[in-house]
LOLOKOL-385762 format. One line per 5 residues: number of its first residue (from 0); their letters; for each residue x, y, z of N, C-alpha, C, O. Coordinates in Angstrom, 3 decimals, decimal comma. Example, Ala and Ser with C-alpha at 12.3 -4.5 7.8 and 13.67 -1.06 7.14 Angstrom:
2
0	AS	13,190:-5,690:7,800:12,300:-4,500:7,800:13,200:-3,300:7,800:14,236:-3,319:8,465 | 12,850:-2,250:7,080:13,670:-1,060:7,140:12,900:0,030:7,870:13,409:1,138:8,039
//
This chain:
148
0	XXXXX	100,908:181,244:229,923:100,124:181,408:228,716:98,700:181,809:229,119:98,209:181,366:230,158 | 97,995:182,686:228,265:96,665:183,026:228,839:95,720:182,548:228,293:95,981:181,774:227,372 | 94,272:182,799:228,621:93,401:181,720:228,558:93,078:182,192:226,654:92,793:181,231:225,939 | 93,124:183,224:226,151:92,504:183,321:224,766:93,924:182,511:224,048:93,587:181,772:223,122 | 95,367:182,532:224,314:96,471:181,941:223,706:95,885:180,750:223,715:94,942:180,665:222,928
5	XXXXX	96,188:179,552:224,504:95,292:178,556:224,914:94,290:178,094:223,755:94,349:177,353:222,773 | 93,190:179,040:224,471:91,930:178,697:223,161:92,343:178,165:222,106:92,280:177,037:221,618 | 93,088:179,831:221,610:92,945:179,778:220,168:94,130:178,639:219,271:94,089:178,242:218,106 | 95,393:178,287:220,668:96,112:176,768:220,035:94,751:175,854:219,924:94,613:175,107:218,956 | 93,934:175,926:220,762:93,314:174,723:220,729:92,690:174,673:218,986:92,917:173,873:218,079
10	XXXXX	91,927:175,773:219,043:91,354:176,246:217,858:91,823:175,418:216,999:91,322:174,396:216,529 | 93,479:176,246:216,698:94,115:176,328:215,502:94,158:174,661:214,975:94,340:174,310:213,809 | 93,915:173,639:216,294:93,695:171,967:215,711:92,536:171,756:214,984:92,631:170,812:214,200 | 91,494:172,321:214,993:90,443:172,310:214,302:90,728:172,760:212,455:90,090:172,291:211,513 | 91,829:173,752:212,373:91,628:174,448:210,839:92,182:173,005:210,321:91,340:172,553:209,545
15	XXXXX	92,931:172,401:210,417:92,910:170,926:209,627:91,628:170,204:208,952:91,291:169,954:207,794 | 91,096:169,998:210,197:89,703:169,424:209,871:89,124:170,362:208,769:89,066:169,907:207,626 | 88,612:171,865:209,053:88,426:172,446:208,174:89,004:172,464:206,991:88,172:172,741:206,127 | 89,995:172,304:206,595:90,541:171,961:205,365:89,814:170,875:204,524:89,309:170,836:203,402 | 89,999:169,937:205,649:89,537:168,658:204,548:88,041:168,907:204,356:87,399:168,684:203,330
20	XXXXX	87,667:169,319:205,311:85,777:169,012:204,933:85,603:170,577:203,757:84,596:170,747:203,070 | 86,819:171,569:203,764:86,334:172,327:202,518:87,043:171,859:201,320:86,925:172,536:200,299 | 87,682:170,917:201,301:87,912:169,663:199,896:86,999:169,042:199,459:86,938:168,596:198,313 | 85,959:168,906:200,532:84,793:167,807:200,484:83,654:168,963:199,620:82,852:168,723:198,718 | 83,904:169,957:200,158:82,903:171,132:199,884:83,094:170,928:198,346:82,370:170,218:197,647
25	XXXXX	84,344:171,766:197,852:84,615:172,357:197,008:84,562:171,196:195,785:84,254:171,659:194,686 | 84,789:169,930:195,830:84,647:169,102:195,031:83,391:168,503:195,207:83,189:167,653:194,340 | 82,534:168,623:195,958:81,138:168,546:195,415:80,594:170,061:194,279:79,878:170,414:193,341 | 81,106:170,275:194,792:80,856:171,601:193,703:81,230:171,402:192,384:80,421:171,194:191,480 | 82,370:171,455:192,253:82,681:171,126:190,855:82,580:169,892:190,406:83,089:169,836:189,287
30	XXXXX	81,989:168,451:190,898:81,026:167,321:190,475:79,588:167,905:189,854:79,067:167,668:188,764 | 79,091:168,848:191,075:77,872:169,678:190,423:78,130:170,062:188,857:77,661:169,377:187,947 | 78,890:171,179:188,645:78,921:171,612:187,403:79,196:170,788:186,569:78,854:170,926:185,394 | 79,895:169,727:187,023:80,269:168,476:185,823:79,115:167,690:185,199:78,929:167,194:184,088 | 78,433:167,761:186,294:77,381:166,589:185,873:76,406:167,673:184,848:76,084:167,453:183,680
35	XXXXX	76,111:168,715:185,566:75,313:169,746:184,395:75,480:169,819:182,977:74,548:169,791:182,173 | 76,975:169,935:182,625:77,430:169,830:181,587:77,673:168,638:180,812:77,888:168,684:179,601 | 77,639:167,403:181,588:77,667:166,426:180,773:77,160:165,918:179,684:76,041:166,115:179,211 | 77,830:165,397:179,377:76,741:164,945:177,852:76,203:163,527:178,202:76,764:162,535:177,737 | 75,022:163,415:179,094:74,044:162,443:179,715:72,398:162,889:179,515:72,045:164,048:179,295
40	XXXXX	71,724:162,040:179,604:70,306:162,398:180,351:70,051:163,752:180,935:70,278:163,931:182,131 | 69,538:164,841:180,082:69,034:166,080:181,503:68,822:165,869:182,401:69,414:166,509:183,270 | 67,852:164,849:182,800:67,047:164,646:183,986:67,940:163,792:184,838:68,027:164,051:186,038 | 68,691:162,673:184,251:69,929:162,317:185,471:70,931:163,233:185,482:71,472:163,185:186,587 | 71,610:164,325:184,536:72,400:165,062:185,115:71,695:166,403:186,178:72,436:167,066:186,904
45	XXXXX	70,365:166,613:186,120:69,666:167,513:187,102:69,857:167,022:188,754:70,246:167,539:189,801 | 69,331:165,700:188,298:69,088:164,336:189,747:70,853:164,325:190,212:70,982:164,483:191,426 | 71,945:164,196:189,587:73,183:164,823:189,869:73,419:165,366:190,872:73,566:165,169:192,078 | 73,435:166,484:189,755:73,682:167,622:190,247:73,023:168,380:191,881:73,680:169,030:192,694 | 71,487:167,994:191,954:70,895:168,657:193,032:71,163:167,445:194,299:71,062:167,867:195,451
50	XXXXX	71,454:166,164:194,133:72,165:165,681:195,036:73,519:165,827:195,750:73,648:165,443:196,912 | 74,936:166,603:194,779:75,921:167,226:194,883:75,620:168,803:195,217:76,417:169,138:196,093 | 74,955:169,659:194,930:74,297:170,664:195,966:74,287:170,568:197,159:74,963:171,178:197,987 | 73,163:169,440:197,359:72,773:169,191:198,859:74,055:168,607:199,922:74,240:168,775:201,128 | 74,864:167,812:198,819:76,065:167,423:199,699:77,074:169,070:199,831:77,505:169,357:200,948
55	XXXXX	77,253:169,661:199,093:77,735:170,709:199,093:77,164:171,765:200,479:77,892:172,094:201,415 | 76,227:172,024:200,375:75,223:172,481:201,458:76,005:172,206:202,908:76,664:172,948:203,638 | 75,624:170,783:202,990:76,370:170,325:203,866:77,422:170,093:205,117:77,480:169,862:206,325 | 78,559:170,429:203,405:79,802:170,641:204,060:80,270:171,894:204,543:81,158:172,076:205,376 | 79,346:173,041:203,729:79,427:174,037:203,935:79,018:174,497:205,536:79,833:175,082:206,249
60	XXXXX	77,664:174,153:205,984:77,628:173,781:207,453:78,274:173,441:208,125:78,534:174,236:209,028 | 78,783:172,440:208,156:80,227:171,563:208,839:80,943:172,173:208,750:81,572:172,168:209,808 | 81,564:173,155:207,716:82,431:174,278:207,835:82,263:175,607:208,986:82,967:176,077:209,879 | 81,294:175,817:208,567:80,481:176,576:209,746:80,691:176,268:211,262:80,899:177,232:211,999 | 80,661:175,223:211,706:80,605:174,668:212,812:81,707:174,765:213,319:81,949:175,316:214,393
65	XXXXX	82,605:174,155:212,477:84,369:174,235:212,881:84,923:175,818:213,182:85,953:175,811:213,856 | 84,589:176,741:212,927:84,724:178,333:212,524:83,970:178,797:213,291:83,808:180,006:213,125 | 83,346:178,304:214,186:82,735:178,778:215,556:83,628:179,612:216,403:83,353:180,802:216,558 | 84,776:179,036:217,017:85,765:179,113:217,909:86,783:180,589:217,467:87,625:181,148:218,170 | 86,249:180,998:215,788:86,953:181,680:215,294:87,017:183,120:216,398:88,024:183,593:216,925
70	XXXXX	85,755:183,537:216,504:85,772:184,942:217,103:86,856:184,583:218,629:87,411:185,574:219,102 | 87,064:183,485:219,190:88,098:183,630:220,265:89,751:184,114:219,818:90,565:184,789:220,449 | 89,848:183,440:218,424:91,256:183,330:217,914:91,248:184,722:217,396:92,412:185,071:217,193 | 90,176:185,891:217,028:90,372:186,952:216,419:90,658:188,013:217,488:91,420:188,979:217,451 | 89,532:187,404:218,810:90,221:188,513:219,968:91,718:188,571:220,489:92,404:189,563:220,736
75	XXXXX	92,058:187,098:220,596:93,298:187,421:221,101:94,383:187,420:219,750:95,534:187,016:219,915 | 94,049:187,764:218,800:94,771:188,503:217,571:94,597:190,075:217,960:95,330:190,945:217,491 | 93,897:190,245:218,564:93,499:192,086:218,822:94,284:192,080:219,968:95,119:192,978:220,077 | 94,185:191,256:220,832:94,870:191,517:222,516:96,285:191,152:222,238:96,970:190,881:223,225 | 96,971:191,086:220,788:98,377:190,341:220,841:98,844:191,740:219,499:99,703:191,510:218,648
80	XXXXX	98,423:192,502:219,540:98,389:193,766:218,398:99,219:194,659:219,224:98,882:194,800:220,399 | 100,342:195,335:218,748:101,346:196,006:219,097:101,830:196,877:218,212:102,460:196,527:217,215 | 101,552:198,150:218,533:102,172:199,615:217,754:103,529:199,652:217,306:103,976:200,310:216,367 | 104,486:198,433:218,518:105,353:198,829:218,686:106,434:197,716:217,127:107,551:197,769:216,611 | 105,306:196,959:217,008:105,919:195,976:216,347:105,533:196,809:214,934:106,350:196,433:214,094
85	XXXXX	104,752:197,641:214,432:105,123:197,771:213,108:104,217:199,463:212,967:103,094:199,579:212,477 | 104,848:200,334:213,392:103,830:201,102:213,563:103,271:201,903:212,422:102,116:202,327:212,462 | 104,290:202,173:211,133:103,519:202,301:210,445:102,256:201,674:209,363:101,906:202,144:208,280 | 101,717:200,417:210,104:100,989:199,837:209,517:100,068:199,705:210,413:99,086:199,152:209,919 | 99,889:200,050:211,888:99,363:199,748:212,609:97,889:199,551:212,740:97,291:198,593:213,230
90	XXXXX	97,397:200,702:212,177:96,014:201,315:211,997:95,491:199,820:211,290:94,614:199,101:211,770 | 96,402:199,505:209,803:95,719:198,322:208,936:95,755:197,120:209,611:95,079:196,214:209,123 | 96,325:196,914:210,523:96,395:195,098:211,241:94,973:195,793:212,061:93,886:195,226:211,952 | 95,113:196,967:212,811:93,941:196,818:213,561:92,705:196,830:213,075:91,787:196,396:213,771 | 92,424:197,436:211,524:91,070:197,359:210,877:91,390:196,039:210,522:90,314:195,522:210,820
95	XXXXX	92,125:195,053:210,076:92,208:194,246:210,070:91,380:193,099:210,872:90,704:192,236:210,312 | 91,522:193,217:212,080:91,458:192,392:213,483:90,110:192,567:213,730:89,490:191,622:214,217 | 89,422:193,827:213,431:88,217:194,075:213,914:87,373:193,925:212,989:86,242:193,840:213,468 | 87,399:193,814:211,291:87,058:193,678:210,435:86,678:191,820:211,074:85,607:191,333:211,434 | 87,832:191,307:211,001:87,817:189,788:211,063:87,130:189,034:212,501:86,796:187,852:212,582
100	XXXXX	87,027:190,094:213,603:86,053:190,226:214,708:84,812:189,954:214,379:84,122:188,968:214,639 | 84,459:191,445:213,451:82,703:191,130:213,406:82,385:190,188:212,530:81,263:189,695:212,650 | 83,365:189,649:211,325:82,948:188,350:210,134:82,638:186,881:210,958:81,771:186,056:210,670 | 83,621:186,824:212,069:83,431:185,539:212,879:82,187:186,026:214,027:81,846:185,109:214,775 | 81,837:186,688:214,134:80,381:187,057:214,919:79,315:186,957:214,141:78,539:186,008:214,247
105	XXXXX	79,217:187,548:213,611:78,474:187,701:211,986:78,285:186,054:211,692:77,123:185,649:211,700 | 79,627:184,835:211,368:79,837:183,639:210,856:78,757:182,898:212,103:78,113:181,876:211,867 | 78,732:183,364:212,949:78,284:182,675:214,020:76,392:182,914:213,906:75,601:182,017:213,616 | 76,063:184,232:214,195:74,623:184,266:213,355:74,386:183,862:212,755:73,664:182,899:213,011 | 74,745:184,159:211,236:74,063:183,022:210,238:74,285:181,686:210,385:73,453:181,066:209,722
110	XXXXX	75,319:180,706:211,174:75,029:179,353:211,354:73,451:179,108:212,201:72,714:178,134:212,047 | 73,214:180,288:213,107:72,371:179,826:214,267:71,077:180,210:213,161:70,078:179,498:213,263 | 71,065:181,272:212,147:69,897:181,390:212,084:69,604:179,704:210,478:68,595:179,036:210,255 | 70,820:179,670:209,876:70,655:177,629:209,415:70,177:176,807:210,402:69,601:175,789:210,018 | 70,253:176,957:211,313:69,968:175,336:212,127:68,386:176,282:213,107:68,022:175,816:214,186
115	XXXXX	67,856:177,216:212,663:66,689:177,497:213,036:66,170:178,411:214,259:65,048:178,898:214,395 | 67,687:178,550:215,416:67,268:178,948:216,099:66,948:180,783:216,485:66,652:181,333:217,545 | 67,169:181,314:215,125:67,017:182,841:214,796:66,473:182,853:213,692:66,255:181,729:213,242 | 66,010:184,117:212,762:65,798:184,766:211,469:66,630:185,230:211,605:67,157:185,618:212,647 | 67,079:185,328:210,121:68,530:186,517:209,869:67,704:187,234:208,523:67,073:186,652:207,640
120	XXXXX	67,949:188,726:208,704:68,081:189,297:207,556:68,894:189,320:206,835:70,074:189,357:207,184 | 68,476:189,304:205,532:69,634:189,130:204,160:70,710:190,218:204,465:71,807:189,836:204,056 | 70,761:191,615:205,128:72,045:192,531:205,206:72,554:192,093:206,249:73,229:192,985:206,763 | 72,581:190,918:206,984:73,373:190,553:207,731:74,793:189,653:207,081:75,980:189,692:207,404 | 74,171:188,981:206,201:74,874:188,653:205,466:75,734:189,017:204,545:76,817:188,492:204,285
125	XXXXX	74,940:190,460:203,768:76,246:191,306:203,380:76,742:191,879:204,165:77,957:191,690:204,105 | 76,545:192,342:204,713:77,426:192,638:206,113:79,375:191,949:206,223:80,540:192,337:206,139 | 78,472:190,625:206,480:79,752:189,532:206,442:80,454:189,788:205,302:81,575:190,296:205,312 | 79,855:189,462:204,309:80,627:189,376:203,042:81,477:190,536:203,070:82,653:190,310:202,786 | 81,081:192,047:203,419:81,760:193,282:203,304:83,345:193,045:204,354:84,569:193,167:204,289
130	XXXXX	82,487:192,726:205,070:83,639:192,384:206,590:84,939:191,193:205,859:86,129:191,211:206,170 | 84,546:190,612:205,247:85,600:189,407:204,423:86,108:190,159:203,621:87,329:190,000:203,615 | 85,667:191,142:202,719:86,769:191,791:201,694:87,018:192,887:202,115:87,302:193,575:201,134 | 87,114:193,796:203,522:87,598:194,505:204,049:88,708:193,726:204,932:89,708:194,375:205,238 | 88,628:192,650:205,279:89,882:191,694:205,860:90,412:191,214:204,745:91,560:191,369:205,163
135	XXXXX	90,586:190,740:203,630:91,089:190,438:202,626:92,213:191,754:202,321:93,428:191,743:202,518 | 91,533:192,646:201,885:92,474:193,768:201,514:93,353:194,190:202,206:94,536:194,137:201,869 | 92,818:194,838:203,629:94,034:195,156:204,489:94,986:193,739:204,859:96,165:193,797:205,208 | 94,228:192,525:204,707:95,199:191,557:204,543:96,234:191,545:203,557:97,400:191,526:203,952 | 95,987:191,552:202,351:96,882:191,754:201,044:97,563:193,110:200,993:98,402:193,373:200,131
140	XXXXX	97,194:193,943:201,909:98,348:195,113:202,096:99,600:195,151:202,793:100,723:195,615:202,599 | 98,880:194,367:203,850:99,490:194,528:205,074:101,062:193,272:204,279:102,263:193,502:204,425 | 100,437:192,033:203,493:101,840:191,152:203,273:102,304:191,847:201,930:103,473:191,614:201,622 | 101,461:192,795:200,941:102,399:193,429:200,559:103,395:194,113:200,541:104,357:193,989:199,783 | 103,178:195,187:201,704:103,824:196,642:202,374:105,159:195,093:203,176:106,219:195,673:202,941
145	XXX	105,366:194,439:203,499:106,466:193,280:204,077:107,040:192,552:203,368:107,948:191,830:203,779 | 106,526:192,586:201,802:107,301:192,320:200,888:108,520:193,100:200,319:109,617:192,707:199,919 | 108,055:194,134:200,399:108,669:195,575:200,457:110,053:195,999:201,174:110,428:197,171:201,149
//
C-alpha cells in the first residue's frame, strides 16, 4: 500500500468526527434563526442568537481543521484516476480531482488566514466557492452518466 493510500485511510477516520461537529454546526444555526423568530424579548432573542453564531463560528473552524488532511486524500484520488476504467468520462473525474485539489488548498488558506497567520483576499475565497460548484457538478454528472 502506498504512502498517499495510507494517509488518506487514515484521513477517511477523521470524516466521522467531521460529521458530528457539522451537526453541532448546523444546529447551532438553526437555534440561531429560532431564537430570532421567536416570540420573546428582542433583546434576549438578539443575546440568543449572537451567542449561537459564535458557537456556530466555531464549529465551523473545527470543521476546518478536520479537512486539513483533505488535499492528501484528493491527490491520491488523482494518482488512483484511470482512462482505462471509464474513458468516456474521463476528462470529468479529472476536472473533477483537480477542481477538488485546489478547494482543499484553497480550504487550507483561509483556515490559516482565521487563526491569523496570513491575510486572505476576499477572491480567494470565491475562488473556493467556484472550485466547490465546479466539483459538485462534474460530481452530479459523473453519478448521473452511471445511473445510466
Amino acid at each position: 500500500m502506498s504512502l498517499p493510500d495510507k494517509a488518506s485511510r487514515y484521513i477517511a477516520q477523521w470524516d466521522g468526527k467531521d460529521k458530528i461537529v457539522k451537526l453541532g454546526q448546523y444546529t447551532a444555526r438553526l437555534l440561531s434563526y429560532m431564537a430570532l423568530h421567536a416570540p420573546m424579548d428582542k433583546k434576549r432573542a438578539a443575546n440568543y442568537a449572537t451567542q449561537l453564531t459564535k458557537m456556530e463560528a466555531s464549529f465551523s473552524d473545527a470543521r476546518r481543521a478536520f479537512r486539513l488532511g483533505g488535499i492528501v486524500r484528493e491527490y491520491n484520488n488523482y494518482l488512483n484516476l484511470s482512462p482505462k476504467r471509464n474513458p468516456d468520462l474521463y476528462w470529468f473525474e479529472e476536472i473533477q480531482v483537480y477542481a477538488a485539489m485546489v478547494m482543499e488548498c484553497l480550504e487550507f488558506v483561509i483556515w490559516a488566514s482565521k487563526i491569523k497567520i496570513m491575510t486572505l483576499h476576499p477572491r480567494w475565497i470565491k475562488l473556493s466557492d467556484s472550485m466547490w460548484m465546479i466539483r459538485l457538478v462534474y460530481a452530479l454528472t459523473l453519478t448521473f452518466s452511471q445511473l445510466s
